[in-house]
Steps between C-alpha positions, in 0.01 A plus 500: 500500500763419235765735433583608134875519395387811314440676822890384586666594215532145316457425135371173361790329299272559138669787393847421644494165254345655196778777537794233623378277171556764204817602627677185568546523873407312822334696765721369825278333816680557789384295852534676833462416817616818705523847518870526424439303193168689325739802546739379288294368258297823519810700461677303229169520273499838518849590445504297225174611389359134480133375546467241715300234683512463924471115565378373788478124554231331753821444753633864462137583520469329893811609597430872438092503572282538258375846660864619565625439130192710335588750688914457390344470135366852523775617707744416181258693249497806710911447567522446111269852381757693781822377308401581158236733255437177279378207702546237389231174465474321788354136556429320856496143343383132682785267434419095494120557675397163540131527555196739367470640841868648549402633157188669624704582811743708331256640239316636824808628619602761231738241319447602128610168331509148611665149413279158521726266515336166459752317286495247710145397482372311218401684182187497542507638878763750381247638231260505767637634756702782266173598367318584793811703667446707105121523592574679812814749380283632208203640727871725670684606165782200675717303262587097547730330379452144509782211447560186256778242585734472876754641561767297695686632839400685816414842592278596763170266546549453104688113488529205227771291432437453143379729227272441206566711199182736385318276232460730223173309389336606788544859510217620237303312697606624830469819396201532340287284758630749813516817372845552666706836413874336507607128547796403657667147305808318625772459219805407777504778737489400909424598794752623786888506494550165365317452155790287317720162650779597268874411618771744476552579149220404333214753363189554623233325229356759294128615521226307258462790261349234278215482761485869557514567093200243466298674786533876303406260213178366639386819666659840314538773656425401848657574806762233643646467784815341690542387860791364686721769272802605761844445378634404800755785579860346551647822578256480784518103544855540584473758695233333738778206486753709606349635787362164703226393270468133241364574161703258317399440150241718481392643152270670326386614150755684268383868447565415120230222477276783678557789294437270223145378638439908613497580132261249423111439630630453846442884652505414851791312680481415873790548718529417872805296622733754347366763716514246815837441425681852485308548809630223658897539339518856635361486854714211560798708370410732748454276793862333424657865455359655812389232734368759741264638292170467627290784342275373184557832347821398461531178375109542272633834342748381362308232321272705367766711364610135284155456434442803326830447291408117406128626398619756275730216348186336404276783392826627248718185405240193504133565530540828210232688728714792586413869344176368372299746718 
């Protein structure tokens, strides 16, 4: 028997956009993986009195089992109503399915929003395929957002080596033919650590508003979203440098360029590597410092403790979703 997200303690993402639209803000999608890091994410949302959106891609999705990360979903709604009087909204989000049955998968599962991601299929198969995920979702009050245009870079199972920016043309189309609640378009952001070959010096190229302005043009009033959004950290770059690790030349997107985008149609930005990556700076900073440490409580708690500080960040200084609830 499917499982509702209603019985939970997920929302759909419907009211979260319409709300995130008319005030100019970008509701922040935050991937996990572990326990240490829905915590944080839990925690910063809260503190800083954010809604937000629990991603979960298909590889974050094996790793934890399927069963196991219901069960962490509802653990973080019942952690969340002990913290504070006002819950806040609360979505368990798909990120980058690749087929209608992880869709139906996760639907059954008590996730209350999914992503199709079949951007790179043809159109036609893309409309198809899309359409039929929509189908499903509507008979369990679930939300999908569906995707026009690649993104370049790697993250998890998601990989292409070149993008293809969103063809405005298309998106009426797209729209209207699937029935999709949000649509995710690529206008320059990346996957992973590395989304920019730029030398020392130069600037990272600026997003396509053009493309993005055109899209709002097209379809008004619709939900947009962006993937591939971290900035890319280098407090926490050089800190995984200086403690044994090789990130050279890895950047990200300038805050700026997403506040910008976060007061636009875009009301939901995905962010995962940034979250890998203060993980990954402060447990080796641990390691180095205390080479005999050996309990995870030690070296995990710690990051969690950065997590919740670099979340916050987002919810107050880039994404505008902070106070909002």
């Amino acid at each position: 028997m499917p499982v509702s997200h209603k019985e939970l303690g997920f929302v759909n993402t419907r009211e979260m956009f319409r709300n995130a639209m008319k005030d100019g803000y970008a509701v922040p999608a935050y991937n996990f993986n572990n326990m240490e890091q829905i915590q944080a994410i839990i925690t910063a949302c809260v503190k800083s009195k954010s809604p937000v959106i629990l991603q979960v891609s298909k590889g974050a999705r094996d790793y934890a089992n399927a069963t196991l990360l219901r069960w962490m979903g509802k653990g973080a709604i019942e952690m969340m109503k002990e913290m504070t009087p006002s819950p806040i909204p609360v979505a368990l989000h798909l990120d980058h399915g690749d087929s209608f049955e992880i869709c139906k998968s996760c639907i059954d599962n008590g996730f209350s929003s999914v992503m199709i991601d079949g951007s790179a299929l043809s159109y036609e198969k893309n409309v198809e395929v899309t359409g039929k995920v929509v189908e499903y979702a509507r008979q369990y009050d679930v939300t999908v957002e569906g995707e026009l245009g690649v993104l370049a870079g790697i993250e998890d199972e998601v990989s292409s080596e070149h993008s293809h920016y969103t063809d405005p043309a298309q998106v009426e189309d797209f729209v209207k033919k699937t029935g999709v609640d949000s649509l995710a378009i690529s206008i320059g952001t990346s996957h992973g650590a590395y989304k920019f070959k730029v030398k020392p010096g130069e600037s990272v190229p600026p997003l396509r508003f053009d493309i993005l302005e055109e899209v709002e043009r097209r379809i008004p009033g619709f939900p947009i979203v962006l993937h591939g959004a971290s900035s890319v950290l280098q407090d926490y770059i050089t800190m995984i440098n200086k403690y044994g690790g090789k990130m050279d030349n890895a950047v990200g997107i300038p805050e700026e360029q997403l506040r910008k985008a976060a007061k636009s149609a875009v009301c939901k930005i995905n962010i995962d590597s940034d979250g890998r990556l203060v993980m990954t700076a402060v447990i080796r900073k641990v390691f180095a410092e205390k080479p005999g440490e050996f309990d995870p409580r030690k070296y995990l708690g710690p990051a969690r403790e950065d997590l919740v500080k670099m979340y916050m960040s987002k919810n107050e200084n880039v994404l505008g979703s902070a106070n909002r609830y």
